[in-house]
N, C-alpha and C positions, 0 to 999 in steps of 0.2 A: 383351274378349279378341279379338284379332285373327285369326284362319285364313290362314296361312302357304302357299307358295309347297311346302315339303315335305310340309304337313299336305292340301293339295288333291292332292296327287300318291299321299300314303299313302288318302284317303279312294277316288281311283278305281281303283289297283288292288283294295284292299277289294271293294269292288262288281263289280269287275270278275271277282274268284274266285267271289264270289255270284254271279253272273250265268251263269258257264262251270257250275259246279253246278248253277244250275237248268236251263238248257240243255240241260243231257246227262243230267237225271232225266228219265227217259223215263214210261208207264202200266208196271205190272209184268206182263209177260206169261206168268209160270208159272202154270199152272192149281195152285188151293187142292186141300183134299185134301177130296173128297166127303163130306158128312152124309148114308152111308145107311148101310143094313145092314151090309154089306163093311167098311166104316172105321168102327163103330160101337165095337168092340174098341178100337182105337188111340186114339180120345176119352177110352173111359173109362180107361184106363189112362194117358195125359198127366192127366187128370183127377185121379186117384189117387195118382201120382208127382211131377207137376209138371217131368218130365222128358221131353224132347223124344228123346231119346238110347234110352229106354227104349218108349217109343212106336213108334220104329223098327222096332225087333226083330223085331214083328209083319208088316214089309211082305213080308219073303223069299218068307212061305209064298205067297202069291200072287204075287206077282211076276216073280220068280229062278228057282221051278219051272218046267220043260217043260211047255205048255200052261197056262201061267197066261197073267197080261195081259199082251200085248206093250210093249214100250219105244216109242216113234219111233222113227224113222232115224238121229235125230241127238242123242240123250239118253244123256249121258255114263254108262260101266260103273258096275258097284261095284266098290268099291275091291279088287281079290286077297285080302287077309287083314286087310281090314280092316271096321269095322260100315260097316249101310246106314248112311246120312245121309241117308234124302228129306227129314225135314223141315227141312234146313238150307237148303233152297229152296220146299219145298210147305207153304203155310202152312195150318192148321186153320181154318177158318173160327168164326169169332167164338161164334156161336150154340150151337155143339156142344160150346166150353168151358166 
């Protein structure tokens, strides 16, 4: 079988969408969510549920409160009336599940 003049043409765009993909995956730079005492709740509770959503719940009390942990400068709000989401970006570290 022969490789065509449209089949070389379809194979380096192919590779060329691979390519822009792997290019622009970058290291992930969101910090995980700590394996200690503090987040030790939230573990077991994913643990328990299997649910990332329910895990959640627990970040406000520390967090969201005055004089809890500050945010950065540049770490998008919580939603007005809507749940936290941390871990739709803060991933659990492996060990702790």
């Amino acid at each position: 079988m022969r490789i065509g003049k449209k089949d070389w043409f379809f194979i380096i765009i192919i590779a060329a969408v691979f390519g822009t993909f792997y290019l622009i995956s970058g290291e992930e730079t969101t910090k995980r969510v700590p394996l200690d005492e503090n987040h030790k709740a939230s573990y077991e509770l994913f643990k328990k549920t299997g649910s990332k959503i329910e895990a959640d719940k627990g970040c406000p009390t520390c967090h969201y409160e005055p004089g809890g942990v500050p945010f950065p400068a540049k770490h998008p709000v919580k939603p007005k009336d809507g749940p936290s989401r941390c871990l739709f970006c803060h991933k659990l570290r492996l060990a702790g599940v």
